[in-house]
C-alpha positions in Angstrom: -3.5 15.4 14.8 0.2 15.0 14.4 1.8 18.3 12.8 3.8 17.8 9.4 7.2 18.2 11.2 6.1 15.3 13.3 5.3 13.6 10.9 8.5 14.2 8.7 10.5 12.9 11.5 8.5 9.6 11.9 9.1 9.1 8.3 13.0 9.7 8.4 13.0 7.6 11.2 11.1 4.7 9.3 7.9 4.6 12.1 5.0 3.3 10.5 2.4 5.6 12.4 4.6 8.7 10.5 4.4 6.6 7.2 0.8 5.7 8.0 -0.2 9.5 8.5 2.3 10.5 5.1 0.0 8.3 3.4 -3.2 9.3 4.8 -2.4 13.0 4.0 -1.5 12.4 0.2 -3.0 9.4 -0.9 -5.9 11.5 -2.5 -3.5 13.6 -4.3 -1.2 11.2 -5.8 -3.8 8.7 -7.1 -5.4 12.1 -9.0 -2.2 13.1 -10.4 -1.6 8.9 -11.7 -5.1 9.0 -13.0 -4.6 12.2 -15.1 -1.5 11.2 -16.7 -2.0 6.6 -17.4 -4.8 4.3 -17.4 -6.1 2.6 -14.3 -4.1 -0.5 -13.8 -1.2 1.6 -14.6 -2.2 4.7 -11.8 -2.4 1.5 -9.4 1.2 0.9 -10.1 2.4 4.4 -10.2 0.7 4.7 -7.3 2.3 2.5 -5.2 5.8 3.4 -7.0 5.1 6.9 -6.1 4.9 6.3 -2.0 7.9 3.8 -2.5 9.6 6.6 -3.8 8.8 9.0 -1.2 9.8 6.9 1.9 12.8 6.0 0.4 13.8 9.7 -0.5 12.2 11.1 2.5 15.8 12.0 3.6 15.8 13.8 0.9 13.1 16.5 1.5 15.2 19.4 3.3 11.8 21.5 4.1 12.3 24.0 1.5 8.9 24.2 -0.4 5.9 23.1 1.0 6.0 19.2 1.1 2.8 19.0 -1.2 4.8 20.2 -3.4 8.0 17.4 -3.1 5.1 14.9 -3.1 3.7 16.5 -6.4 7.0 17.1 -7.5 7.8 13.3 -7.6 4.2 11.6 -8.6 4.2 13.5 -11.4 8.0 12.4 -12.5 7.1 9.2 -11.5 3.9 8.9 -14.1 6.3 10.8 -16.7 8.9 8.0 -16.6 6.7 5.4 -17.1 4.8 7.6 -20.2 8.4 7.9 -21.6 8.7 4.4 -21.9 5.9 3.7 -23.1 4.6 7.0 -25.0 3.3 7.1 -28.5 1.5 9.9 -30.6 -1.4 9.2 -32.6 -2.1 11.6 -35.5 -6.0 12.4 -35.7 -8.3 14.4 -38.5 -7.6 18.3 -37.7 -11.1 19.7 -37.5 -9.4 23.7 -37.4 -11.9 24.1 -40.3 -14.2 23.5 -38.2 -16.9 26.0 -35.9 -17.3 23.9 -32.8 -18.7 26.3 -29.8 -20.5 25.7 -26.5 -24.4 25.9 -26.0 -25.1 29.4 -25.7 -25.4 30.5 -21.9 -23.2 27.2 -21.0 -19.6 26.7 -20.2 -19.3 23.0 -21.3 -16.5 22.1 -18.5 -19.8 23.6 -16.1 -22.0 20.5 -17.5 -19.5 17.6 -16.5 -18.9 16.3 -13.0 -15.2 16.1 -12.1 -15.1 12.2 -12.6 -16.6 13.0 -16.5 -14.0 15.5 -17.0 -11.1 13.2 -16.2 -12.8 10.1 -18.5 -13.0 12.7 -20.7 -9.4 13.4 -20.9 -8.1 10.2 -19.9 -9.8 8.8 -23.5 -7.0 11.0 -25.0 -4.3 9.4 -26.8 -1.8 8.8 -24.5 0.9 12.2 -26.1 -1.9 14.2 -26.1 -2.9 13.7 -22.4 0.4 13.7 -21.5 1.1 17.4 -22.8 -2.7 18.3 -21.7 -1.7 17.6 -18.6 1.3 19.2 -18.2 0.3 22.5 -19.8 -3.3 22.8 -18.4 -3.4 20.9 -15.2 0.5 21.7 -13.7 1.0 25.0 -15.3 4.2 24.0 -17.6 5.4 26.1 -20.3 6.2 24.6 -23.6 9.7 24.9 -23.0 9.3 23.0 -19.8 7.3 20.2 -21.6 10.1 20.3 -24.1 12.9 19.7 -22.2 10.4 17.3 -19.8 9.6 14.8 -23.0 12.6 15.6 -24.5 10.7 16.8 -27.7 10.7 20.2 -29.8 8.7 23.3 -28.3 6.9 22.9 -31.6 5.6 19.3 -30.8 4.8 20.2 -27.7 2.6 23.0 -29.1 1.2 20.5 -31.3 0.3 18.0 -28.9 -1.6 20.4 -27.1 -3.3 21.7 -30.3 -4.4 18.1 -31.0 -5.5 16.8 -27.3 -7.7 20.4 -27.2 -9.3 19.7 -30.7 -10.1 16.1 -29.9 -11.3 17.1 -26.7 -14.1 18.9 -28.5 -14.6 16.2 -30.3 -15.1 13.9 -27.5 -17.5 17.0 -25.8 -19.6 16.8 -28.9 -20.1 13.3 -28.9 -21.5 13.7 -25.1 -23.7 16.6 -26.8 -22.1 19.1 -24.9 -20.3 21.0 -28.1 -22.2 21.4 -31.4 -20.8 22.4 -34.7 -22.0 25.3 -36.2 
């Protein structure tokens, strides 16, 4: 197995057996992070964009940081450009008023297998998943997402109010919340 400095250097250097092996060792990781943040055909765009980007900015990558981290770094602003041209929020019912709670002795995410989690989220309007995302899944503060979306700390906060209270909605439908 060829060791990541190798395997920098091939890439810098433009070999296709250094590219081939960049790919191999990320592929996995970037189509999850295009899947969590667009549809399908879009991932398999942002996909390919995001490995475009990364040999083409390779010389970039001084080897501070872990270089899962640079990869991250850029298929996640990758999927966040194309969300910013095309995102849109879509006001829902608030259901606050409402007692929604897991089946006693059951953590609902426990019930869903990884690929029912993601469909889950993925049938989030598109703000909502967005924010979900960034919060939840990458650890951003609201501040962050703020300056990110280029939106108020308060619609950020929102968003993620929203994308959490539709997401029990979507969990009740699949019978896995019920109101009380």
């Amino acid at each position: 197995m060829i060791e990541a400095a190798e395997v920098l250097e091939l890439c810098k250097h433009n070999k296709p057996k250094g590219q081939q092996t960049l790919y191999q060792m990320y592929a996995r990781l970037v189509m999850g992070i295009c899947t969590r943040y667009c549809n399908r055909t879009d991932a398999d765009d942002m996909f390919q964009e995001v490995f475009i980007k990364i040999f083409q900015n390779i010389q970039q990558y001084r080897g501070e940081g872990v270089l899962e981290g640079w990869v991250r770094r850029i298929a996640v602003n990758t999927c966040l450009g194309h969300l910013k041209k095309n995102i849109m929020t879509v006001d829902i019912e608030d259901i606050s008023g409402s007692d929604i709670v897991a089946y006693e002795g059951e953590n609902a995410v426990d019930q869903l297998s990884t690929s029912e989690l993601v469909e889950i989220i993925n049938d989030l309007p598109i703000g909502y998943k967005t924010v979900f995302n960034l919060f939840v899944v990458e650890g951003f503060s609201h501040k962050e997402i703020s300056e990110i979306l280029q939106v108020s700390e308060g619609t950020s906060k929102s968003q993620l109010h929203h994308a959490k209270n539709m997401l029990k909605q979507l969990l009740y439908k699949k019978n896995i919340y019920r109101y009380e």
